[in-house]
C-alpha positions as CSV (number, residue, x, y, z in Angstrom):
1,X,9.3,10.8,40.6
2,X,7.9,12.9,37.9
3,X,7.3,10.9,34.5
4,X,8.2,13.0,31.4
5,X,5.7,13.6,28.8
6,X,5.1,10.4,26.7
7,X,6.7,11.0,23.0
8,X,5.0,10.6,20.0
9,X,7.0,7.3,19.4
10,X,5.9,6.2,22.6
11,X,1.8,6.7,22.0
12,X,2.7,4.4,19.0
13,X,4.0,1.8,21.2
14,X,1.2,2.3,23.6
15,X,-1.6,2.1,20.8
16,X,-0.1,-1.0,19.4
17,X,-0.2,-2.4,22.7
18,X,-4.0,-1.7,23.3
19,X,-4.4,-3.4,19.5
20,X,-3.7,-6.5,21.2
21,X,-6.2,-5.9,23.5
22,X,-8.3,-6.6,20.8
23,X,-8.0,-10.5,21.5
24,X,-10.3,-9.8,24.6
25,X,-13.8,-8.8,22.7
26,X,-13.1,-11.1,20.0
27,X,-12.0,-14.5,22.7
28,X,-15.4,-13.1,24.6
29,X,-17.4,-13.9,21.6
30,X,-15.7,-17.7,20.8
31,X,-16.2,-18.2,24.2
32,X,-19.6,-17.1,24.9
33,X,-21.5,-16.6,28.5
34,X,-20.9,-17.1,31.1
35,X,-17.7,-18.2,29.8
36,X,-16.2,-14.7,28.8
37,X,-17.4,-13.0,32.7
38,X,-15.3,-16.2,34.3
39,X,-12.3,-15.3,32.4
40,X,-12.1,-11.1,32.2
41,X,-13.6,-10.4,36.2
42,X,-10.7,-12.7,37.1
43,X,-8.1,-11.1,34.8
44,X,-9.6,-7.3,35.6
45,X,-9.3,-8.1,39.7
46,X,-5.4,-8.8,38.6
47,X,-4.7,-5.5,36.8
48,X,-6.5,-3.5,39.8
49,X,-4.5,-5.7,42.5
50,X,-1.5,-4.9,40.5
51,X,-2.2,-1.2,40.6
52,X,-2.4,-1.1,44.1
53,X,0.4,-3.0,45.0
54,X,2.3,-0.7,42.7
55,X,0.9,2.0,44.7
56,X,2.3,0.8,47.6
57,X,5.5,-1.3,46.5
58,X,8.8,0.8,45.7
59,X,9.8,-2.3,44.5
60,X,7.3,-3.4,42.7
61,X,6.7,0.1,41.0
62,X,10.3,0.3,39.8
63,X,9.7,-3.0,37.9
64,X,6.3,-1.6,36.2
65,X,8.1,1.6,35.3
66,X,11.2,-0.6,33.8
67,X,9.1,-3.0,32.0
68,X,6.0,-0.2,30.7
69,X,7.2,2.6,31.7
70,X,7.7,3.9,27.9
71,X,4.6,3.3,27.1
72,X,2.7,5.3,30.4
73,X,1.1,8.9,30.7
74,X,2.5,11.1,33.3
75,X,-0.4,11.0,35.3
76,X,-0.1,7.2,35.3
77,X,2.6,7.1,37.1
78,X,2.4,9.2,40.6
79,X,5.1,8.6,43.2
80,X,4.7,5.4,45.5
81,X,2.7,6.3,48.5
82,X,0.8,8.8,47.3
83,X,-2.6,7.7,45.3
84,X,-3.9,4.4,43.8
85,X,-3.9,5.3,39.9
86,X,-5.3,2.9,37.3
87,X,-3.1,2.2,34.1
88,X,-4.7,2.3,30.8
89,X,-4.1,-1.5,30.5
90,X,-6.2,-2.3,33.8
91,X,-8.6,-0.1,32.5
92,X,-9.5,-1.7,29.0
93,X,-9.8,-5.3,31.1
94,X,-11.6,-3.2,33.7
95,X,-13.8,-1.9,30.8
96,X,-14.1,-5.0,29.0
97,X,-15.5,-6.9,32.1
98,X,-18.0,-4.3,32.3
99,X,-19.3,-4.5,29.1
100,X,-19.5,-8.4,28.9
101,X,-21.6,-8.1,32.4
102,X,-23.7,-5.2,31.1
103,X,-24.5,-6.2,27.9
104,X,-25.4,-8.9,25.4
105,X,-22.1,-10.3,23.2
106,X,-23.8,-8.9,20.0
107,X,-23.5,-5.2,21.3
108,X,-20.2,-5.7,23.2
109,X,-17.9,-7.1,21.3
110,X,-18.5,-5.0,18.2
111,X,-18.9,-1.8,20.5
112,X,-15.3,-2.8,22.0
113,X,-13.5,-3.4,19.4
114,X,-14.5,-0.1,17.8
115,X,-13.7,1.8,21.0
116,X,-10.5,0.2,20.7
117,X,-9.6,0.6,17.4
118,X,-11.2,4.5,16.7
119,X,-9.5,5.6,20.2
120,X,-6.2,4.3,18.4
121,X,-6.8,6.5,15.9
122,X,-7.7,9.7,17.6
123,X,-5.1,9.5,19.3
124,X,-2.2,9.5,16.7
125,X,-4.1,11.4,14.3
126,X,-4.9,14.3,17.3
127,X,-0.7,14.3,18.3
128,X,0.0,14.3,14.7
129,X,-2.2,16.3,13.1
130,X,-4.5,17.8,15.6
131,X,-4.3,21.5,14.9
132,X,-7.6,22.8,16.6
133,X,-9.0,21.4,20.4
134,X,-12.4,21.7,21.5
135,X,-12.0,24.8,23.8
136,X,-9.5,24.1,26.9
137,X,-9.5,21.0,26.2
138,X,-6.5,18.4,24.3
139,X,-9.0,16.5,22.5
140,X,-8.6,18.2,18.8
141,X,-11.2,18.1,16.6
142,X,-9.1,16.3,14.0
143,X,-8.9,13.2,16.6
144,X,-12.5,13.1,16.7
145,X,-13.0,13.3,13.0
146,X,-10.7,10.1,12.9
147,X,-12.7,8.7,16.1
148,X,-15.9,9.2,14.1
149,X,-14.5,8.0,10.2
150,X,-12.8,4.6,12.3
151,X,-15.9,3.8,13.7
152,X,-18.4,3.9,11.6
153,X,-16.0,1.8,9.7
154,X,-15.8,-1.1,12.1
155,X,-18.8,-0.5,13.0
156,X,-20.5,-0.9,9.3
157,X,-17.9,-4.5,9.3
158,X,-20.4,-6.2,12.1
159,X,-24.2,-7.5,11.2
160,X,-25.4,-7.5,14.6
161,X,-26.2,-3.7,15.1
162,X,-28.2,-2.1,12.8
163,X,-26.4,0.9,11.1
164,X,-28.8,3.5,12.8
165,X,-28.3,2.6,16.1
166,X,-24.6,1.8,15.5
167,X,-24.0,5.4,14.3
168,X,-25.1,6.4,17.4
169,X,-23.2,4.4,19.3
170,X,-20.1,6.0,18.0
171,X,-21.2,9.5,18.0
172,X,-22.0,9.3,21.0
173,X,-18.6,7.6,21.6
174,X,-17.1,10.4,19.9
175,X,-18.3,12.8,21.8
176,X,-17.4,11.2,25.7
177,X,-13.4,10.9,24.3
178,X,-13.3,14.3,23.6
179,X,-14.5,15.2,27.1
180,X,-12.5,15.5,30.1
181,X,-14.0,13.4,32.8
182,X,-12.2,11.9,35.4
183,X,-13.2,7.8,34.4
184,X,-10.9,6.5,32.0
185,X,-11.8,6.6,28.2
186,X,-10.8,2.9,28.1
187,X,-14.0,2.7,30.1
188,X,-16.6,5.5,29.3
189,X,-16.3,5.3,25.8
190,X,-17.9,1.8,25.6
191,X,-19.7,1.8,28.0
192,X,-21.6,5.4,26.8
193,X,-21.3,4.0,22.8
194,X,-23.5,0.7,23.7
195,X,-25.6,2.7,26.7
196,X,-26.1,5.2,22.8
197,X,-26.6,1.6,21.0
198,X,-29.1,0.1,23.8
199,X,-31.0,3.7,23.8
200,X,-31.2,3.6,19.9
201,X,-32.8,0.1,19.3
202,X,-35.6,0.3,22.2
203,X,-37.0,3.9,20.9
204,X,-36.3,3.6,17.0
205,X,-36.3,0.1,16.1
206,X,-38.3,-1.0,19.3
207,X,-36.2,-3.6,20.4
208,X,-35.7,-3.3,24.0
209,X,-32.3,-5.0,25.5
210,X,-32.2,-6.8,28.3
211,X,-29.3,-5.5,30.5
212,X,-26.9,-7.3,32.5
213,X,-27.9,-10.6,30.2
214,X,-26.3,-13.1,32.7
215,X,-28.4,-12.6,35.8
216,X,-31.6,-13.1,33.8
217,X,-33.1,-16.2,34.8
């Protein structure tokens, strides 16, 4: 069954639904480590279970597509039988457990909840008032420009990156949303915006981060 074209009303929907996402990177950060792993690798084995069952499951995939189906991109929801394809929900909890295992809660969380919150914004401000893309692509340059102005702004609210290395970070974030690359943006665009952050404060600031915090003894 071919999914039509998600309107504009349903981005909206969609965007507000990823907003309250945003309880994941801030419960991370009350709960600490390992508390935060325990909880989202759990939660992220779910949304990836459920994916595949829907893959599989008539069923099962009718009940998706009646409950969420508003709110999915056509290439979200392929025919049963076909291919195994990730949902933009499963890929922020996906993302987020990634982060959280990669890097230290100071990094993550603020690097999350900007992805979160500036991908929001490119996105309705690119459908809106996008006007010019960066060559073939859909990304508009407009979106960016709200990628960009929405994360330096969240960004600039935290005091645990330095504004240097947290320009970067979403520059650099910036940059990998407007690219077409076949991992999720709910999952590059973190992970390359704290990889930018990491990068920035061992050769500028010379502070080196120690990666994957929770398997250091």
């Amino acid at each position: 069954m071919t999914a039509p074209a998600l309107s504009y009303t349903g981005e909206l929907g969609r965007k507000a639904l990823h907003l309250l996402a945003l309880v994941i990177p801030f419960s991370a950060w009350a709960v600490g480590m390992p508390g935060a792993l325990y909880i989202l690798v759990p939660a992220a084995l779910v949304a990836v279970a459920a994916d595949v069952i829907r893959a599989y499951s008539e069923s099962f995939d009718r009940g998706i597509r009646w409950i969420f189906g508003a709110l999915m991109r056509t290439d979200e929801l392929p025919a049963t039988r076909t291919t195994v394809r990730l949902n933009g929900a499963t890929c922020v909890l996906v993302g987020a457990a990634l982060m959280v295992f990669l890097f230290p809660l100071r990094i993550a969380v603020p690097v999350l909840v900007m992805a979160m919150l500036a991908d929001a914004a490119a996105a309705l401000v690119g459908r809106r008032w996008g006007r010019h893309t960066w060559g073939g692509r859909t990304a508009t340059v407009e979106g960016t420009a709200a990628f960009a102005a929405t994360g330096l702004t969240v960004m600039a609210s935290f005091s645990s990156i330095a504004f240097g290395p947290a320009a970067a970070g979403v520059l650099v974030g910036a940059g990998v949303e407007a690219l077409s690359l076949p991992v999720n943006d709910n999952i590059r665009v973190p992970v390359a915006a704290a990889v930018a952050v990491v990068g920035c404060e061992a050769l500028i600031m010379g502070r080196p981060v120690t990666l994957a915090p929770v398997l250091s003894p």
